[in-house]
C-alpha positions in Angstrom: 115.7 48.8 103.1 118.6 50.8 103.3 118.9 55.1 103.3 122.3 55.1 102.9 125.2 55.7 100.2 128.1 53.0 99.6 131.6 54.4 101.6 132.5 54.8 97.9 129.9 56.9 96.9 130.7 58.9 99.9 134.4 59.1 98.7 133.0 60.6 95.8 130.8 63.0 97.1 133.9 64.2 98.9 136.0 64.7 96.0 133.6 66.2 94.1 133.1 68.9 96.7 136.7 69.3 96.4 136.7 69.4 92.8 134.0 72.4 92.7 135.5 74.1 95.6 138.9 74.2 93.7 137.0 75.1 90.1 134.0 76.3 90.6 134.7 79.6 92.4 132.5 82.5 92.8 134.1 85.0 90.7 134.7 82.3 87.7 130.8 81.7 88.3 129.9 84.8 88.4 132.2 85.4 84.8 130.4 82.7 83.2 127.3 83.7 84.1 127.7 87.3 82.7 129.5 86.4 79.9 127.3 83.7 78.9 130.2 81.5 77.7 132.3 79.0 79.9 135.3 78.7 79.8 137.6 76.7 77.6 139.7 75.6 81.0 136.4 74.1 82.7 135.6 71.2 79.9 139.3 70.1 80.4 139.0 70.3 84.4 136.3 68.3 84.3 137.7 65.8 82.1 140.5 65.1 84.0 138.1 64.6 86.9 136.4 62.3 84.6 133.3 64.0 85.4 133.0 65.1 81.4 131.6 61.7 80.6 130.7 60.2 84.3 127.4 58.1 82.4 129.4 57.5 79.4 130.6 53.5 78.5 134.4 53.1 80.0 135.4 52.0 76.9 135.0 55.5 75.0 136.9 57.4 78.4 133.7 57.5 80.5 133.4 56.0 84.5 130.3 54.1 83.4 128.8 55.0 86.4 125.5 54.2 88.1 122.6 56.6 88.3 122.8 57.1 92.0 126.6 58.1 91.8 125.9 60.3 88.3 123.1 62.3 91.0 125.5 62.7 93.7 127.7 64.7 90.8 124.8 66.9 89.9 123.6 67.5 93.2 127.4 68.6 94.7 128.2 70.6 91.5 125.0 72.3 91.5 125.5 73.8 95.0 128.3 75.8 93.3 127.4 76.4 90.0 123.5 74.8 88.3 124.6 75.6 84.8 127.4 72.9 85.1 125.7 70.3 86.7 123.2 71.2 83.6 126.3 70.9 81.3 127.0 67.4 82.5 123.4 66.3 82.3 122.8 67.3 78.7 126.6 65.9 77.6 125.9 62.9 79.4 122.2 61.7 79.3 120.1 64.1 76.9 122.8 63.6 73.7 125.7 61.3 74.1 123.9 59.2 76.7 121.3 58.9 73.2 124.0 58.0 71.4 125.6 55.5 73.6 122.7 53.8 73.8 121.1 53.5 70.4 123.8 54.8 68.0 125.7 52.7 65.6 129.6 51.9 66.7 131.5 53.9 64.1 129.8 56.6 65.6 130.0 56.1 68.9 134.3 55.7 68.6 134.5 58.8 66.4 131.8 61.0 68.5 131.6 60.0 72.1 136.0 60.0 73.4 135.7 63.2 72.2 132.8 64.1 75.0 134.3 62.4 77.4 137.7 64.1 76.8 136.0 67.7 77.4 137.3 68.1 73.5 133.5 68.8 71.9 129.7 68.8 73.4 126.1 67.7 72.3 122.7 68.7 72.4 119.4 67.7 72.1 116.9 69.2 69.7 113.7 68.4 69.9 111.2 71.5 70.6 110.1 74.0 67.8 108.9 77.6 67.7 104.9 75.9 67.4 105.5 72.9 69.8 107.4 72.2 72.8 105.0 69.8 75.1 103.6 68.6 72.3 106.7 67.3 71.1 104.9 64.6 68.9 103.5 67.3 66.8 107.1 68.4 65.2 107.3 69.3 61.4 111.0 69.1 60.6 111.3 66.7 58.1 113.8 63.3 57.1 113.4 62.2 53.4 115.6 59.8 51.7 116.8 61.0 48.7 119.9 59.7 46.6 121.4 57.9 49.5 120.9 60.5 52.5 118.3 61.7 54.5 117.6 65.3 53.7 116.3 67.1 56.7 114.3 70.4 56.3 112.9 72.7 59.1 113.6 74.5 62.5 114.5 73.7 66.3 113.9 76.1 68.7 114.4 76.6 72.7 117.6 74.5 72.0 120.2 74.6 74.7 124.1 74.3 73.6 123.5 76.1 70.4 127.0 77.7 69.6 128.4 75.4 72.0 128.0 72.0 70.8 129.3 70.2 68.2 126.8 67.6 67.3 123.0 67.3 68.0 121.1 64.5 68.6 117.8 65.9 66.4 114.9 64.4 65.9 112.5 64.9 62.4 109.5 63.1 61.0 110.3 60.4 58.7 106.9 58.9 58.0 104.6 62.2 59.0 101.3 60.4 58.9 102.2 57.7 61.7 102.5 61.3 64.4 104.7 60.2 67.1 105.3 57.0 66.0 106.8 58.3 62.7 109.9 60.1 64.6 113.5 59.1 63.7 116.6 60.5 65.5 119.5 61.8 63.8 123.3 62.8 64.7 123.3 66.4 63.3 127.0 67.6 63.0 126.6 71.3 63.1 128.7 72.4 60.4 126.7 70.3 58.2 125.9 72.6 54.8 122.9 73.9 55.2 122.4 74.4 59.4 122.2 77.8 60.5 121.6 78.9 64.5 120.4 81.6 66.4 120.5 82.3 70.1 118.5 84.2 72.6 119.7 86.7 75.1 118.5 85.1 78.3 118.2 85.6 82.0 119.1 82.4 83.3 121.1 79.4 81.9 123.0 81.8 80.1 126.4 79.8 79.4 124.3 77.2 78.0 123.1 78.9 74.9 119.5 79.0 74.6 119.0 78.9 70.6 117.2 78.0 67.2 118.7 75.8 64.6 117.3 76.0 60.8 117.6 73.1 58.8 117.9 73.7 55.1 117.9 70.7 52.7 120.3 69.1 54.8 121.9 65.9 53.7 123.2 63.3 56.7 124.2 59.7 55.6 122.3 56.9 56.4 124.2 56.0 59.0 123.8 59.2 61.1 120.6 57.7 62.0 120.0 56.7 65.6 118.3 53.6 66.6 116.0 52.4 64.3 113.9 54.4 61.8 110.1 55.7 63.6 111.8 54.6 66.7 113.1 58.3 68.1 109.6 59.4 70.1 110.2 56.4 71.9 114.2 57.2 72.5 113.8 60.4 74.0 111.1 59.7 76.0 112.7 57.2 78.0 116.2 59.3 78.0 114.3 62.3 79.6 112.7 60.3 82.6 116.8 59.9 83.8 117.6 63.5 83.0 114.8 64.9 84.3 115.0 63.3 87.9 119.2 64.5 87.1 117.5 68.2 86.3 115.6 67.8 90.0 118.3 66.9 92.1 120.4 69.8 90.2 117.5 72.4 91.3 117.6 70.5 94.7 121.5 71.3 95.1 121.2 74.7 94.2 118.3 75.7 96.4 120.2 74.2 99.1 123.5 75.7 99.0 121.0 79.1 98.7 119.2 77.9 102.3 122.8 77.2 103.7 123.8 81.3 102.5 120.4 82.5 104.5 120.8 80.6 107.6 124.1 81.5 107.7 123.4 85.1 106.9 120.8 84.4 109.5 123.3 83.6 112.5 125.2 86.8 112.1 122.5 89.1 111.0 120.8 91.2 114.2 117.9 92.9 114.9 116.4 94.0 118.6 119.2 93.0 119.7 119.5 89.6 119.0 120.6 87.2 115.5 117.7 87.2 113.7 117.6 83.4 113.8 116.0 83.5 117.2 112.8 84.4 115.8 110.7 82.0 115.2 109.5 83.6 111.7 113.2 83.2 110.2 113.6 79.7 111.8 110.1 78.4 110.6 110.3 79.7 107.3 114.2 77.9 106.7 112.7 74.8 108.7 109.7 74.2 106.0 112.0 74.4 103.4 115.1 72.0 104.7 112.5 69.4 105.6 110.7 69.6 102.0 113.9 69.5 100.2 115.0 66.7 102.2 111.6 64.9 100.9 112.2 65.5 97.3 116.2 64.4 98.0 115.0 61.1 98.8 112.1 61.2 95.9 114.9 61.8 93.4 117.7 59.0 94.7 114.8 56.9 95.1 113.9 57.4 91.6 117.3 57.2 90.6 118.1 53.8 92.0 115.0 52.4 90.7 116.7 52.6 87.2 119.9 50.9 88.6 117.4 48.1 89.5 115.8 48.5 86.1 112.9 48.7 87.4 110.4 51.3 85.6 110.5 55.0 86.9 108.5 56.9 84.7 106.3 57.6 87.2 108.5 59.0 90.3 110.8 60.8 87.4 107.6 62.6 86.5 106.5 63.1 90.3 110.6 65.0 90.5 110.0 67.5 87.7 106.4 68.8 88.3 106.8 69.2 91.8 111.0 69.7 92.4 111.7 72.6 90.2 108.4 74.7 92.0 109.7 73.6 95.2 113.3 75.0 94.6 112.2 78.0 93.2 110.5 79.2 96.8 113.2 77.9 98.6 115.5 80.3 96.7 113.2 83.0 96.9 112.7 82.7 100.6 116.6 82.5 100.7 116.4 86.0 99.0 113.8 87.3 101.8 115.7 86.2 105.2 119.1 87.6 103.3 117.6 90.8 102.7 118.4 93.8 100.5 121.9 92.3 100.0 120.5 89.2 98.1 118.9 91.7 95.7 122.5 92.7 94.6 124.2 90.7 91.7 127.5 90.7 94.0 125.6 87.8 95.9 124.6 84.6 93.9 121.2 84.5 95.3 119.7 85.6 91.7 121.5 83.8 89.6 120.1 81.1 91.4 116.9 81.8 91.2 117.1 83.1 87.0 118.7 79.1 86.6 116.2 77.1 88.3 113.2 78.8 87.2 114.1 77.8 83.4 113.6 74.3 84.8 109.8 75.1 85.6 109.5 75.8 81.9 112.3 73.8 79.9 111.9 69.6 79.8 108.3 69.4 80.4 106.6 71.6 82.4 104.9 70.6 85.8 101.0 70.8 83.7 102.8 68.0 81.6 104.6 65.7 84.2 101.0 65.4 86.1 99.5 64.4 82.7 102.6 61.5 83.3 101.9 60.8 86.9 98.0 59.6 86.0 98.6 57.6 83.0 101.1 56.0 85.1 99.4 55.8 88.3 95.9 55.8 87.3 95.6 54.1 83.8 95.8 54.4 80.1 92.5 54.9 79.9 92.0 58.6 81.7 94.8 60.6 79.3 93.2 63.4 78.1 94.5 63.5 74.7 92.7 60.3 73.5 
């Protein structure tokens, strides 16, 4: 048994600490945040730093890299900024990682070096305006007619909408079979016939939280991913790695917002004395630092189960019910020992705090995960839902 990270991966911590140190300052953060757009500079910073398409196959312009070194990025960039370690998870794993995996080749070469080059982005659209959890119960519709698939209907809760090129969306193709009828699609968005929305958010707000309505639009057959009925099946196993990614990115950012407090905490006095002498500031910072470091090793652990290919549906569903919670209090209780200051948007306590909560709701929520957990751990036989 071994705790520890290859010197390489510790080379690569390193420069990616440099990296988001050099890019990710506080005012550009800060900018993004309240512009709810990045910008145009970042997606060609990170391409250079091949972090753009650090999951993607070498031979489109990615790294290739494992799932432990792909979490050491989200972790580090997350400290400094949670929407683009979020960025890099969805171009990565919840859309071109889909692609990579199941597409066909002419349109991996014509799609993905254009990820990987910071040139265009993906989503994922999955969720509707009646069904998010229930993600089997989706009513867009694929027909085949005259040599396309014409797609009909409407995504909501969609992230990247007015930011990404391409979608990897997923419809009904044979509605009777219910989750086993679900084919994925590469949705370019200025197909005729796609029109978006977006919402005004709190949190996550350079990711562009949005609809997309589908009307009689016609993809070629070949825009199909994977096989026909096969999409439920995809996604599923494409969101138990982005989901442990999703964790470790709510564990980097609750920790850089422990790291402000206790450093806050050293400076700060009352009666006298730093108001890390008492025991109620020290306690409360303790509780979180030791449970963060639990769900750290939960998540790498996780993590390099897949690089064993070994299953880890269940630990990636243990990460997102519990993980996201977790970070959330830590960041709050940052917010507390800080003060009145923290309250202020000059400090990036609540951003912090807006971003990770959407994790609570957005990917499954924790009610969901458990559900995960005891079919896993328990049996078949004990889902509710049969």
């Amino acid at each position: 048994m071994d705790f520890g990270f290859t010197e390489e991966q510790q080379l690569f911590r390193a420069s990616v600490v440099e990296f988001a140190k050099r890019e990710l300052t506080p005012e550009k953060v800060k900018n993004w945040d309240r512009s709810a757009s990045f910008s145009p500079e970042l997606f060609e910073k990170l391409a250079q730093a091949g972090l753009a398409g650090i999951a993607l196959p070498q031979e489109y312009g990615g790294q290739g890299a494992d799932s432990v070194t792909v979490g050491i990025a989200i972790e580090e960039l997350a400290k400094f900024d949670f929407n683009v370690a979020n960025l890099i998870i969805i171009d990565n794993v919840l859309s071109a990682g889909i692609l990579a995996n199941y597409g066909r080749e002419e349109l991996k070469q014509a799609v993905l070096p254009q990820i990987t080059s910071g040139k265009k982005h993906m989503g994922i659209a999955l969720t509707e305006p009646h069904t998010g959890s229930d993600a089997a119960n989706i009513k867009t519709i694929a027909k085949k007619e005259d040599g396309f698939y014409v797609l009909n209907g409407e995504k909501a809760s969609v992230s990247m909408v007015g930011l990404a090129s391409y979608f990897v969306l997923f419809a009904k193709t044979a509605p009777e079979l219910g989750s086993k009828g679900i084919s994925a699609f590469l949705l370019p968005m200025d197909a005729e016939g796609v029109q978006t929305y977006t919402f005004d958010d709190f949190g996550y707000r350079p990711l562009k939280r949005g609809g997309i309505s589908l009307k009689n639009v016609k993809l070629p057959f070949q825009n199909l991913i994977g096989q026909e009925n096969e999409g439920f099946k995809i996604v599923m196993k494409q969101f138990d790695f982005s989901k442990t990614l999703l964790s470790l990115a709510c564990i980097g950012t609750a920790l850089a917002a422990l790291d402000d407090a206790l450093s806050y905490a050293k400076q700060r006095e009352a009666f006298g004395r730093p108001i890390l002498k008492f025991e109620a500031v020290q306690f409360r910072l303790v509780e979180h630092y030791t449970l963060l470091e639990a769900a750290r090793l939960l998540c790498y652990k996780t993590l390099w189960l897949r690089d064993k290919g070994l299953p880890y549906t269940k630990e990636a569903a243990m990460c997102k019910w519990w993980i996201p919670r977790l970070c959330v209090e830590a960041i709050h209780d940052a917010i507390i020992t800080i003060g009145n200051p923290a309250y202020s948007k000059d400090y990036p306590q609540e951003k912090r705090l807006r971003d990770v909560m959407g994790i609570e709701i957005g990917d499954g929520t924790a009610d969901i995960q458990k559900i995960v957990v005891a079919r896993e751990a328990f049996g078949r036989e004990f889902v509710p839902y049969k």
